[in-house]
C-alpha positions as CSV (number, residue, x, y, z in Angstrom):
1,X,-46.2,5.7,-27.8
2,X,-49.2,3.3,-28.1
3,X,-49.0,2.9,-24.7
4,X,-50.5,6.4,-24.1
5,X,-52.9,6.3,-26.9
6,X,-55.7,4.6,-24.3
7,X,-55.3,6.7,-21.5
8,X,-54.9,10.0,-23.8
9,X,-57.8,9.3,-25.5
10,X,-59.9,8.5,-21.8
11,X,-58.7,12.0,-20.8
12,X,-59.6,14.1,-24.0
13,X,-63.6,12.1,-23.5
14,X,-63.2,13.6,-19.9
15,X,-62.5,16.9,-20.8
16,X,-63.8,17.5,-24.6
17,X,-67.0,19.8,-24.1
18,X,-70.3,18.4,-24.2
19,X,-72.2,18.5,-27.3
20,X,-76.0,19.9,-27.3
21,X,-78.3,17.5,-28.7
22,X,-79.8,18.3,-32.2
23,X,-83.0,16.7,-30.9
24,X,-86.0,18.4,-28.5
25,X,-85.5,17.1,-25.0
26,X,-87.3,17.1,-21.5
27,X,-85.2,17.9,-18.6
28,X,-83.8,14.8,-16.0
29,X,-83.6,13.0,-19.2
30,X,-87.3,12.2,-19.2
31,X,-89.4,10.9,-22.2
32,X,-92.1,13.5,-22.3
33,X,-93.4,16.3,-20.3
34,X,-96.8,16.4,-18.1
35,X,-99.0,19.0,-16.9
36,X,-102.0,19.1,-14.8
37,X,-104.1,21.8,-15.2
38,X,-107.4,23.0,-13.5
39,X,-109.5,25.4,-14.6
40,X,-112.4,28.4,-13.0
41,X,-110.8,28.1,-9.4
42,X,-113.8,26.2,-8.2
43,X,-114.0,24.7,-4.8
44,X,-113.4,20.8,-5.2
45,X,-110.0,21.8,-6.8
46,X,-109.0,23.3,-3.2
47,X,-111.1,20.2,-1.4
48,X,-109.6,17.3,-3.2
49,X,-106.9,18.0,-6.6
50,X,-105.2,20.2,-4.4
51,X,-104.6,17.9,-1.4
52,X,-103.9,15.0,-3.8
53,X,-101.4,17.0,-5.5
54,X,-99.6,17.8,-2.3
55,X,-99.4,14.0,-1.1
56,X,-98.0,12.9,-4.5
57,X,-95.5,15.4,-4.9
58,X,-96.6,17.2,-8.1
59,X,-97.3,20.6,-8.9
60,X,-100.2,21.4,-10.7
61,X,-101.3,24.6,-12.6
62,X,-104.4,26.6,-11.6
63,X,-106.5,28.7,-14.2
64,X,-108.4,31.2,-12.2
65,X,-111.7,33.2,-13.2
66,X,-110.8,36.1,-11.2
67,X,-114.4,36.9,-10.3
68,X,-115.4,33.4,-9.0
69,X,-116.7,33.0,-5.5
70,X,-113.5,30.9,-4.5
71,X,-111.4,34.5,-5.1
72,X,-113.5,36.2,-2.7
73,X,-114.5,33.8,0.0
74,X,-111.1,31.2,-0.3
75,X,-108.6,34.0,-1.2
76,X,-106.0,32.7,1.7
77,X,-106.3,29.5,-0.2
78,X,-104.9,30.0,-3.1
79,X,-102.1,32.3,-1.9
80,X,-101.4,29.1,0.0
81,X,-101.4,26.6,-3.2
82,X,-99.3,29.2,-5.0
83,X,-96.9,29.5,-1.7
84,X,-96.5,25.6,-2.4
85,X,-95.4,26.1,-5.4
86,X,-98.0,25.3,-7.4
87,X,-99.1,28.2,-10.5
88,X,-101.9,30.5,-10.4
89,X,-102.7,31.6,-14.2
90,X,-105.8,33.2,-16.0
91,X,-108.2,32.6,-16.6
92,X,-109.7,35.7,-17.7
93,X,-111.9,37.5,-15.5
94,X,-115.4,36.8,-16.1
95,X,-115.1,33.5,-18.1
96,X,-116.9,34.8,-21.5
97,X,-117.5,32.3,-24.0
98,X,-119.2,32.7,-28.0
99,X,-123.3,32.6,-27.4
100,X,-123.7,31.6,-31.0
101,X,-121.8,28.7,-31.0
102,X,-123.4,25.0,-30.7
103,X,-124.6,23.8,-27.3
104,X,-124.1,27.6,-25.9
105,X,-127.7,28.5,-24.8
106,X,-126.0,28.4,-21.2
107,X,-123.9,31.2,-21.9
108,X,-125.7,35.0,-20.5
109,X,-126.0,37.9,-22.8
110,X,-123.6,39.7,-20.2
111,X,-120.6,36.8,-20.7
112,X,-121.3,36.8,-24.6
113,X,-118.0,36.8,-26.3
114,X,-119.4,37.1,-29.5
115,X,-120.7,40.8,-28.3
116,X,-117.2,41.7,-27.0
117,X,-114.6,43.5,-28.8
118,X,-111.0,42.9,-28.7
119,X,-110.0,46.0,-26.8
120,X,-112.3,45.0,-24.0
121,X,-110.7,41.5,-24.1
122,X,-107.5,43.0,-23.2
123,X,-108.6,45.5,-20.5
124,X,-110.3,42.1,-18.7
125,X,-107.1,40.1,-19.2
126,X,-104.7,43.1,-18.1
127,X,-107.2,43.6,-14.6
128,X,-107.2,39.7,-14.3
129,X,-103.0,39.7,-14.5
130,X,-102.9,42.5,-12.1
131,X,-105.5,40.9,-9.7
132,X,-103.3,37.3,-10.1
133,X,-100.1,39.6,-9.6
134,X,-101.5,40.7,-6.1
135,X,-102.3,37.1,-5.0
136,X,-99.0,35.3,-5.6
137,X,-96.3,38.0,-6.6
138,X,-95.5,36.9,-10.4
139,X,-95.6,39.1,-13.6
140,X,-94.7,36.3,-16.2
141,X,-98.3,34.2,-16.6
142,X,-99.8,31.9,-18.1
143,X,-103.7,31.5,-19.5
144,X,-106.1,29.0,-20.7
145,X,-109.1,30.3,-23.5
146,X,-112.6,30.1,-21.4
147,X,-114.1,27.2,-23.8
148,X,-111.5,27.5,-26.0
149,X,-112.5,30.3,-28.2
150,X,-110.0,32.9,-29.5
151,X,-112.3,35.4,-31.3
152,X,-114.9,38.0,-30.8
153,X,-117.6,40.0,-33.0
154,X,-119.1,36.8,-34.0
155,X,-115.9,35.2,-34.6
156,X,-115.1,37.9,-37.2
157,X,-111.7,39.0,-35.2
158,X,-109.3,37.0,-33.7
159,X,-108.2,37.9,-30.1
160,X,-104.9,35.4,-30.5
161,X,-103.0,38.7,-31.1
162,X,-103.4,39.8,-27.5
163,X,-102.7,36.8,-25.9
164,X,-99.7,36.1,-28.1
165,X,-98.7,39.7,-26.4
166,X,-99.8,39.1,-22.5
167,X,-98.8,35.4,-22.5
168,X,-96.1,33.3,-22.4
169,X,-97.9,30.6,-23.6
170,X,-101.5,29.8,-24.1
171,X,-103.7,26.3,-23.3
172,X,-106.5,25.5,-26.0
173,X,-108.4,22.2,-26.5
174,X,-106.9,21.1,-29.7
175,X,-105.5,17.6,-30.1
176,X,-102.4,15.9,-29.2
177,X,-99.0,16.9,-30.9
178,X,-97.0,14.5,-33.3
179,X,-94.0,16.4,-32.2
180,X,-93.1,19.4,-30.4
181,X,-92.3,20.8,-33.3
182,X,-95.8,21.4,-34.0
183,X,-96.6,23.2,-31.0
184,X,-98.8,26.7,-30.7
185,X,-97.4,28.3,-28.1
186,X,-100.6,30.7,-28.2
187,X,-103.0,27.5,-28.2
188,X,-101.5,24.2,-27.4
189,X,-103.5,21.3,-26.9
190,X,-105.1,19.6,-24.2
191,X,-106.8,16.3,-23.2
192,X,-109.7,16.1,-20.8
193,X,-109.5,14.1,-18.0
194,X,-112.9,14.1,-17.2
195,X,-114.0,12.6,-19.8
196,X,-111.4,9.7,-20.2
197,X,-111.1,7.0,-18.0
198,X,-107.7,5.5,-16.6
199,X,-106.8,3.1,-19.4
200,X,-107.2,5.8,-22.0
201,X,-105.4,8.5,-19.6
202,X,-102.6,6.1,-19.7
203,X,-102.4,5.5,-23.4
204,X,-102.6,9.6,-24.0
205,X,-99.3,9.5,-21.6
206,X,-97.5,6.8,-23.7
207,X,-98.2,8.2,-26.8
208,X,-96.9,11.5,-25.8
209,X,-93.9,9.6,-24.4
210,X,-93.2,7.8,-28.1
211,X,-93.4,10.9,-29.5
212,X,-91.4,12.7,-27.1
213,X,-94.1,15.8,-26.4
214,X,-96.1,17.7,-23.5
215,X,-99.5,15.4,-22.2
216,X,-101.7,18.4,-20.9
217,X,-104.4,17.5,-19.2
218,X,-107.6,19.4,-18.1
219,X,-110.0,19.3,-15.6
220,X,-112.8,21.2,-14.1
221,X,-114.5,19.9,-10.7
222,X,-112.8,16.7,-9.0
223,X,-114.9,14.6,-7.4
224,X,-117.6,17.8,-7.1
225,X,-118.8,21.2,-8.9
226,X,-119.2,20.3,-12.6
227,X,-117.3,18.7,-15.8
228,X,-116.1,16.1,-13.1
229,X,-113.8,14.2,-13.2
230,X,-113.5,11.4,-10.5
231,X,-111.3,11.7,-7.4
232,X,-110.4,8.3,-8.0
233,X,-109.2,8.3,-11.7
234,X,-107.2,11.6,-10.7
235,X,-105.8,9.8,-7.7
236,X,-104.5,7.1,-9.9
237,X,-103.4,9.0,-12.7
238,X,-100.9,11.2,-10.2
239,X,-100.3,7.0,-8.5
240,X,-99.1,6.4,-12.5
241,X,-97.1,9.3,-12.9
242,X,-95.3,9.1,-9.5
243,X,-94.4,5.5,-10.2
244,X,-92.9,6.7,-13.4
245,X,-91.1,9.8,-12.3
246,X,-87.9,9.0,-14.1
247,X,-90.3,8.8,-17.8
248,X,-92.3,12.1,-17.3
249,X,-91.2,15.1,-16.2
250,X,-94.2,16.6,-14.6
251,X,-94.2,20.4,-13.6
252,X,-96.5,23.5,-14.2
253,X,-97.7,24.7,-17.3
254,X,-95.8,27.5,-16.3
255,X,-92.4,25.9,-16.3
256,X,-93.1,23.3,-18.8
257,X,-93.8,26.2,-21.9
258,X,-90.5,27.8,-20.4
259,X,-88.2,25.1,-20.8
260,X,-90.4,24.7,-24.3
261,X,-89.6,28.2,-25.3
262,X,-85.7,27.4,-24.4
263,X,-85.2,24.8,-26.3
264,X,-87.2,26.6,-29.4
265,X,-84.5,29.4,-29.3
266,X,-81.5,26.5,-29.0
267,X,-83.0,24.8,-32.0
268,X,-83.6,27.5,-34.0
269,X,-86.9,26.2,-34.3
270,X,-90.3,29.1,-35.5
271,X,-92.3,29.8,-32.6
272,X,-94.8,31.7,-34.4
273,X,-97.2,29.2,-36.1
């Protein structure tokens, strides 16, 4: 009989069902989870991120101002990077941003959030989906806040509501998670790139890694336009991430906030914070 036992007890391991992890995790069996965003479809990110992208291997996600040049005069383009796989999200139509806040004096009366309401928020988010929609295909989207501000009127009244609706997840520029636990699916955080260098880039990635979360980063212009961050730091930050493929699942924001949302339901965990 105990002869058996060993052999018996190989075969039940083999067969015996596998048992879902009460813990978060990243798919592969990776530490942490990376996206690289860029946002106001602006022409270095076609030039240079985009390229760079492509030769590493990485997908990338794209937050388009419907209305900038680049939609009109580069249109081919971005059908392209979303035919490579990469994901076109919004990135509202006009970029409006709050006039009264600090350091706005740039902003125009015309793109002055503070003088929208939220029903004309929606109408420009619902035009931008459908303009996106006509470029690449998709209906599920993605969007990042135009200087990260979720409210109009003066920031009497929250627009968070609509995004919550059109959405299915939104990119802020809060700061870094302790756990995914935490995590806003209608304003998650983000680190910018450009204004980190590669030693601090790396520490943002390891951190999320310990803690076992998302590293978003932003960007703006590489290597031209404005906000820029430099084609070389961006170059070795995808070098870092390629050499470490089997730590950091990197994907689109896209895909990243769906596995997210997955592994919310299997949890059980609240996804309204």
């Amino acid at each position: 009989m105990k002869t058996y036992l060993i052999p018996l007890l190989a075969f039940a391991s083999l067969t015996a069902p596998s048992v879902a992890s009460p813990n978060f995790t990243w798919p592969n069996g990776a530490g942490a989870a990376v996206c690289l965003t860029y946002d106001d479809s602006l022409p270095s990110q076609l030039d240079i991120a985009y390229p760079q992208l492509q030769a590493a291997g990485l997908k990338g996600t794209f937050f388009l101002q419907a209305k900038a040049d680049t939609m009109e005069n580069r249109l081919d383009e971005w059908r392209e990077v979303a035919r490579s796989g990469h994901e076109l999200a919004s990135h509202s139509l006009v970029h409006p941003c709050r006039q009264g806040l600090p350091g706005r004096g740039w902003v125009s009366d015309e793109l002055n959030l503070d003088h929208y309401t939220v029903e004309r928020v929606r109408s420009e988010l619902q035009l931008t989906n459908t303009l996106l929609n006509a470029i690449d295909g998709q209906t599920a989207r993605t969007f990042a806040y135009p200087c990260g501000d979720t409210a109009v009127a003066n920031g009497s009244k929250s627009f968070l509501p609509v995004t919550a609706e059109l959405y299915l997840a939104s990119r802020g520029v809060s700061s870094q998670l302790d756990s995914m636990q935490e995590l806003n699916f209608n304003n998650t955080p983000a680190f910018d790139l450009s204004t980190h260098n590669l030693d601090e880039s790396i520490a943002y990635l390891e951190d999320c890694y310990t803690k076992g979360t998302v590293a978003i980063f932003l960007n703006h212009g590489v290597g031209g336009d404005y906000l820029v961050t430099d084609p070389q730091l961006h170059q070795d930050l995808l070098e870092y991430l390629v050499s470490n493929r089997d730590r950091f699942w990197v994907d689109t924001f896209k895909n990243v906030m769906t596995h997210t949302h997955d592994e919310f339901t299997r949890l059980g965990w609240d996804k309204e914070h």
